[in-house]
C-alpha positions as CSV (number, residue, x, y, z in Angstrom):
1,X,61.1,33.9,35.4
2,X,58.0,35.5,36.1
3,X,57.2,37.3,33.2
4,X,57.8,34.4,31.5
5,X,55.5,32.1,33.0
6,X,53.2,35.2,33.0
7,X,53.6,35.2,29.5
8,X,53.5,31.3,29.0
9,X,50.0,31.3,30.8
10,X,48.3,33.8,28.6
11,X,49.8,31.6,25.6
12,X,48.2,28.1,26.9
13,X,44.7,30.4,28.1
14,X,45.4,31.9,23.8
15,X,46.0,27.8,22.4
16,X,42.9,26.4,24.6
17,X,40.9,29.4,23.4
18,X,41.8,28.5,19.9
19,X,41.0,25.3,20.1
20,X,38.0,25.7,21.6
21,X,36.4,28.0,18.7
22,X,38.4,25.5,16.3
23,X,36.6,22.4,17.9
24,X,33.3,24.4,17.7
25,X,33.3,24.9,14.4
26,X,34.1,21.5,14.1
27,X,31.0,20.1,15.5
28,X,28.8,22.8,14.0
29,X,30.2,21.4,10.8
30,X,29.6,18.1,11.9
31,X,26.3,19.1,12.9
32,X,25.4,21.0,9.3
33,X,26.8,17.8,7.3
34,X,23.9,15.7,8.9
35,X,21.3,17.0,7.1
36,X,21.8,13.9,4.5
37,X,21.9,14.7,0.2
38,X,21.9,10.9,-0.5
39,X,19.0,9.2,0.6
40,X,17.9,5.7,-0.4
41,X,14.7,4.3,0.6
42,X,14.4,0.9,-0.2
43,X,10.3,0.2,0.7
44,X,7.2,1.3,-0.4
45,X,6.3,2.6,2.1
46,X,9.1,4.2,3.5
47,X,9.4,5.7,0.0
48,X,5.9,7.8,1.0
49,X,7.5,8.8,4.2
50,X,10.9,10.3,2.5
51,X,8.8,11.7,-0.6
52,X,7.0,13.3,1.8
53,X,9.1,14.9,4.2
54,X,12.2,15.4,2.2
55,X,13.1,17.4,-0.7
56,X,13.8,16.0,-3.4
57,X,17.0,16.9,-4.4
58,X,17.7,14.8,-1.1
59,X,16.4,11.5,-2.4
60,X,19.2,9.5,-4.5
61,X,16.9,6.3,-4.8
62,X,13.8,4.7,-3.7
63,X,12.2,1.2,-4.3
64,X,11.1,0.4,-7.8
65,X,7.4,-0.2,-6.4
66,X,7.1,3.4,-6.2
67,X,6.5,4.0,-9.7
68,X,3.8,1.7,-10.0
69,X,0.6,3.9,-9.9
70,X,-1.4,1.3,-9.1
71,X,-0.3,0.7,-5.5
72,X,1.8,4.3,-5.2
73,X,0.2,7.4,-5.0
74,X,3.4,9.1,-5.5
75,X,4.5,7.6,-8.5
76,X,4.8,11.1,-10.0
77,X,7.1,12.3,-7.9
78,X,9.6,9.6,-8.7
79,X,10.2,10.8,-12.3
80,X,14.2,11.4,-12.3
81,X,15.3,9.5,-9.4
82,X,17.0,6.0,-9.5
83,X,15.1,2.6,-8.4
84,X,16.3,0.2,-6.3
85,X,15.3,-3.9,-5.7
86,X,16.8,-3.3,-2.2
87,X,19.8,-5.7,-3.0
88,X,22.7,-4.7,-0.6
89,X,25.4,-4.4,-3.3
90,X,23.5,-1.6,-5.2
91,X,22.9,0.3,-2.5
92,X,26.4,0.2,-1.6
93,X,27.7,1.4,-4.6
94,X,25.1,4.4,-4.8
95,X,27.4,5.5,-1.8
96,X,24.1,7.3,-0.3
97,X,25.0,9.2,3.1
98,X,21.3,7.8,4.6
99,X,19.7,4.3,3.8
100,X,16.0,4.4,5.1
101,X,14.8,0.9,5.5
102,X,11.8,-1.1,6.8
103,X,12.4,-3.7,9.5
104,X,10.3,-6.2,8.7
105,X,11.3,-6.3,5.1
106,X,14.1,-9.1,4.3
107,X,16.4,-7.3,2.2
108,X,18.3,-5.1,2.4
109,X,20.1,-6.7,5.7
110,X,20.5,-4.6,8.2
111,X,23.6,-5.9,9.4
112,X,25.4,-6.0,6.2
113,X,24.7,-2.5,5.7
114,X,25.7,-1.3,8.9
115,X,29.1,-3.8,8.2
116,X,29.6,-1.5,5.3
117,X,29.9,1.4,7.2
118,X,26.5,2.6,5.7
119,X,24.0,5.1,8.0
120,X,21.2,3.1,8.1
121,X,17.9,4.3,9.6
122,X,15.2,1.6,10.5
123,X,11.3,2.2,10.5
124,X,8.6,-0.2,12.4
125,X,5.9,-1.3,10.2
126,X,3.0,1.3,10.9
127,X,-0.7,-0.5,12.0
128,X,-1.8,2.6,14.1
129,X,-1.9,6.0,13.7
130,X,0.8,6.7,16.9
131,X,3.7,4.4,15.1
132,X,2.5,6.1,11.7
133,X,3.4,9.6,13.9
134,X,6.6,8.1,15.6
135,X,7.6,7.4,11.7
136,X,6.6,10.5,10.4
137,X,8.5,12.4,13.5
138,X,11.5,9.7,12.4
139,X,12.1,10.8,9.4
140,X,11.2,14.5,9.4
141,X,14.2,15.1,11.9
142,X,16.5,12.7,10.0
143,X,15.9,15.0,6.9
144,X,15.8,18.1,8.4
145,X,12.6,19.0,7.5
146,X,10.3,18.8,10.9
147,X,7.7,21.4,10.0
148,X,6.5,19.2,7.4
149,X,6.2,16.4,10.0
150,X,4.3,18.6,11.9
151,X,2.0,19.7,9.6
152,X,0.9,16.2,8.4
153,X,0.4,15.1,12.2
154,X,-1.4,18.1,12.4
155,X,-4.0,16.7,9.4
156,X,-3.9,13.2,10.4
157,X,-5.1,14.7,14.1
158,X,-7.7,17.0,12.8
159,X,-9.4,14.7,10.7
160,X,-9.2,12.0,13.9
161,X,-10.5,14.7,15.8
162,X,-13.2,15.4,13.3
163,X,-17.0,16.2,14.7
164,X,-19.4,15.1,12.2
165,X,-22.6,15.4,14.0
166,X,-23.5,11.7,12.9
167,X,-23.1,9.7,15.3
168,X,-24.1,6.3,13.1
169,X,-21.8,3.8,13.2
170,X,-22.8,1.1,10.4
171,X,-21.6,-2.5,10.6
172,X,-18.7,-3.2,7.8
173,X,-17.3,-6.2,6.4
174,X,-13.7,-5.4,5.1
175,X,-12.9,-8.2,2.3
176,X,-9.6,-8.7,1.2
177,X,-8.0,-10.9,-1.8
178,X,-8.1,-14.6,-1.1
179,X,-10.6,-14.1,0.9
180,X,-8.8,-12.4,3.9
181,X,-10.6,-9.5,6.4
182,X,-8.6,-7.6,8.6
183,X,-8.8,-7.4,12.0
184,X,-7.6,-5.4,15.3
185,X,-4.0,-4.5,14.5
186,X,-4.0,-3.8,11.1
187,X,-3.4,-0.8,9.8
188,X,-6.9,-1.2,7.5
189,X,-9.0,-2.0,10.7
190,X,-7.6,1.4,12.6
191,X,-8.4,3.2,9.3
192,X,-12.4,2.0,9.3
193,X,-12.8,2.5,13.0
194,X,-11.7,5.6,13.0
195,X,-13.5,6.7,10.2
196,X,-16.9,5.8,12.5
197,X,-17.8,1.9,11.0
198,X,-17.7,-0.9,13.3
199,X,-15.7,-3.5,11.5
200,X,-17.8,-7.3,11.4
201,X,-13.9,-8.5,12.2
202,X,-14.5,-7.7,15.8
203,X,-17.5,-9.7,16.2
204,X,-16.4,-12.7,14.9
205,X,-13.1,-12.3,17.3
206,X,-11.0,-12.2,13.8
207,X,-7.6,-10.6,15.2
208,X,-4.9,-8.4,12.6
209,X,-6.0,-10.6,9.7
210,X,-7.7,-13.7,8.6
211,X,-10.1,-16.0,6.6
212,X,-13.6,-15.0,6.2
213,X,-16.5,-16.9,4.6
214,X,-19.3,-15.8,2.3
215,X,-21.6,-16.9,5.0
216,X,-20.1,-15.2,7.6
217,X,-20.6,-11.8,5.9
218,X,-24.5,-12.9,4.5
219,X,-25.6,-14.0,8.1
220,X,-23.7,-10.9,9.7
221,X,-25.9,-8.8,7.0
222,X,-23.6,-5.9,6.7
223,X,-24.3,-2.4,6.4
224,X,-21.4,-2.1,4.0
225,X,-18.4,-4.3,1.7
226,X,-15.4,-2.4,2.3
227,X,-12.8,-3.6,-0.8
228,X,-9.8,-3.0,-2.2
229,X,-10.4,-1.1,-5.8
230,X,-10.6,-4.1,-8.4
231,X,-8.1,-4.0,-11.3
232,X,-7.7,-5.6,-14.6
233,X,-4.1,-4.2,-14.9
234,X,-3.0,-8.1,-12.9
235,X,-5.9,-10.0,-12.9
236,X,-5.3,-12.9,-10.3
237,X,-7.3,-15.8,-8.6
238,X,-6.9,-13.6,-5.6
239,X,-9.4,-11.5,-6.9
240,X,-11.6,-13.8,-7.3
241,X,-13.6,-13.9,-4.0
242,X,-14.3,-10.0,-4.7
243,X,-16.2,-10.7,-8.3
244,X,-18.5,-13.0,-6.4
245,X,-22.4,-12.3,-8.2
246,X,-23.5,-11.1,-4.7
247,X,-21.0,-8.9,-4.1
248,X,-21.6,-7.7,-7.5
249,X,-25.5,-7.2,-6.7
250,X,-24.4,-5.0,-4.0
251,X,-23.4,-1.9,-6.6
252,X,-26.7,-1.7,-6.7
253,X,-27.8,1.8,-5.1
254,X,-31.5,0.1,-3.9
255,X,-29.5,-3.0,-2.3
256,X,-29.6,-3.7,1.6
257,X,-26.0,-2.9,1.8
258,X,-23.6,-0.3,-0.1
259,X,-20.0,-1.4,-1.5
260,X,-17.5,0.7,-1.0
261,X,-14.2,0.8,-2.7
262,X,-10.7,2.1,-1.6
263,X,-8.2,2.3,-3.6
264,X,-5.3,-0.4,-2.7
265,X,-2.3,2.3,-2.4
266,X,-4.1,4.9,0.0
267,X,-4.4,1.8,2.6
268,X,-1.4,0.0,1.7
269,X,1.1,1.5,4.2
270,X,1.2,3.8,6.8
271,X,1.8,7.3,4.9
272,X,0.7,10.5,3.7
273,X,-2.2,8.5,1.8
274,X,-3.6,7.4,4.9
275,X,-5.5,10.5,5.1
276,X,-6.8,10.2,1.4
277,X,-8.2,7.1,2.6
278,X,-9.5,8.6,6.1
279,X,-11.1,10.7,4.3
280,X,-13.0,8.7,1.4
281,X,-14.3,6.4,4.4
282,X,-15.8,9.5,6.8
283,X,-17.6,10.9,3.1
284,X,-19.0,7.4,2.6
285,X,-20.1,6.4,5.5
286,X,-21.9,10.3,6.3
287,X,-23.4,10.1,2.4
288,X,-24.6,6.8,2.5
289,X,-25.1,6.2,6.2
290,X,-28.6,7.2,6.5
291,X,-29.6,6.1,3.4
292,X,-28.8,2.3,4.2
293,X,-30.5,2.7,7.3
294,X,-31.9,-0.6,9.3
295,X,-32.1,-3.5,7.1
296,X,-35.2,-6.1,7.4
C-alpha cells in the first residue's frame, strides 16, 4: 500500500502543479485582455483625455462634439471613428469593452450602463491642475499607455514650474458670455493665476463663476480683458456683452489696458490643451506686461 500512496502523492503534488501553471496563465490572460480595443468616450472632454493617451486603434467612439473645431482641438484626430450623443442604447450596442464617461454629465447613466454589464470608467470634472493629473493618471493606466501620462504631467509641471524672471503680476478681468467671470474653482481662474495675472474675480469675492458688470471692470481699471475667442460661426446674444464699443477700443495697442483672447477649446476642459492655453497666457502677459505698465 505504500508505494501506492507514494505514488498517489506525487500525482496530487503533479495535478496541483498543473493547475497552478494552468490558473497562472489564466490570470495573465486575464490580465493581457484588460488592455481595452473598444473604447467609447462619451464627453468632450474626456474625448481629449482618451485621444490623448490611447491609440487610436483603441478608440471605437467618442462624442460627436469632438469634431467641432471650434471648441475641439482634436477634431482631426477623430476622422474614421464613430460619434456618439451619449444615449445609453447606442452605446450598448457598439458592445465596447470600456465606456469612459464624465460624472457630472447626465447621460449616459451610470447605472444603466453598469446594469448592462458594461465596464464603465467615471472621471471627476477637472478645475485644478491635480484632478486634471489624477485624470490624466486615470486613464493612461486604464489604456495601458502610462508613459504618455507621464510625459504630459511632466509638461503641465514644467511649465507650472516655469522661472520667467518677471515677476509682474497684472490685474485681469476674465469676461465670459452673458456676462459671466470666473472665479476661484474654475478651471479658467487656476489657468490665469498660474500663468502670473491676478484675476479682478478675487477682489470682488466672485467665487467659481458669476455675474460681472461693465462698471465693475471700468472702476477696477484692469491691466488686461481676458475673453473667449469671438466667433461668427454661432453668433448668439451671449456674445453680446464681449462686442461692447469699450471693449472693442481696448484692441487698441496705445489703450490703458490690453485684450487678450483665448481660444474657447484650449480652456474648455481639463486636457492636453490646457497647456496650449498656459502657455498663450505666460507669452501675453511677459510681451505685454511691461508695456501696459501703471495706468493714470
Amino acid at each position: 500500500m505504500r508505494p501506492n500512496l507514494a505514488l498517489a502523492s506525487k500525482l496530487i503534488l503533479v495535478s496541483l502543479f498543473a493547475l497552478f501553471v494552468s490558473s497562472n496563465n489564466f490570470v495573465l490572460a486575464k490580465s493581457e485582455q484588460k488592455i481595452p480595443q473598444r473604447i467609447v468616450s462619451t464627453n468632450l472632454c474626456v474625448d481629449q483625455l482618451v485621444l490623448s493617451l490611447a491609440n487610436k486603434e483603441q478608440i471605437l467612439s467618442v462624442s460627436y462634439l469632438s469634431a467641432d473645431k471650434t471648441i475641439s482641438l482634436f477634431s482631426e484626430r477623430v476622422e474614421g471613428l464613430q460619434k456618439n450623443r451619449g444615449w445609453v442604447e447606442e452605446i450598448f450596442m457598439m458592445r465596447p469593452d470600456l465606456v469612459i464617461v464624465n460624472e457630472d454629465s447626465p447621460r449616459p447613466s451610470l447605472r444603466h450602463l453598469k446594469k448592462l454589464g458594461l465596464n464603465v470608467l467615471s472621471l471627476r470634472t477637472a478645475n485644478n491642475f491635480s484632478e486634471l493629473k489624477k485624470n490624466i493618471k486615470k486613464v493612461s493606466r486604464v489604456v495601458g499607455d502610462t508613459g504618455k501620462g507621464k510625459l504630459i504631467i511632466s509638461n503641465i509641471d514644467s511649465k507650472l514650474r516655469l522661472e520667467n524672471g518677471d515677476d509682474y503680476s497684472p490685474l485681469a478681468a476674465i469676461l465670459l458670455p452673458r456676462g459671466m467671470t470666473a472665479g476661484e474653482g474654475s478651471l479658467i481662474n487656476e489657468l490665469v493665476v498660474s500663468a502670473g495675472f491676478k484675476n479682478l474675480a478675487h477682489d470682488l469675492k466672485i467665487g467659481r463663476q458669476a455675474r460681472i458688470n461693465l462698471e465693475e471692470i471700468l472702476i477696477a481699471r484692469p491691466d488686461f480683458i481676458i475673453t473667449p475667442e469671438t466667433s461668427t460661426k454661432f453668433p448668439s446674444l451671449a456674445q453680446s456683452m464681449l462686442l461692447h464699443p469699450v471693449f472693442e477700443e481696448t484692441r487698441d495697442k496705445d489703450y490703458r489696458w490690453k485684450h487678450l483672447e483665448v481660444p474657447e477649446r484650449a480652456w474648455l476642459c481639463g486636457g492636453l490643451p490646457n497647456i496650449y492655453a498656459l502657455d498663450l497666457l505666460i507669452k501675453a502677459r511677459l510681451k505685454f506686461g511691461r508695456r501696459v505698465g501703471q495706468h493714470d
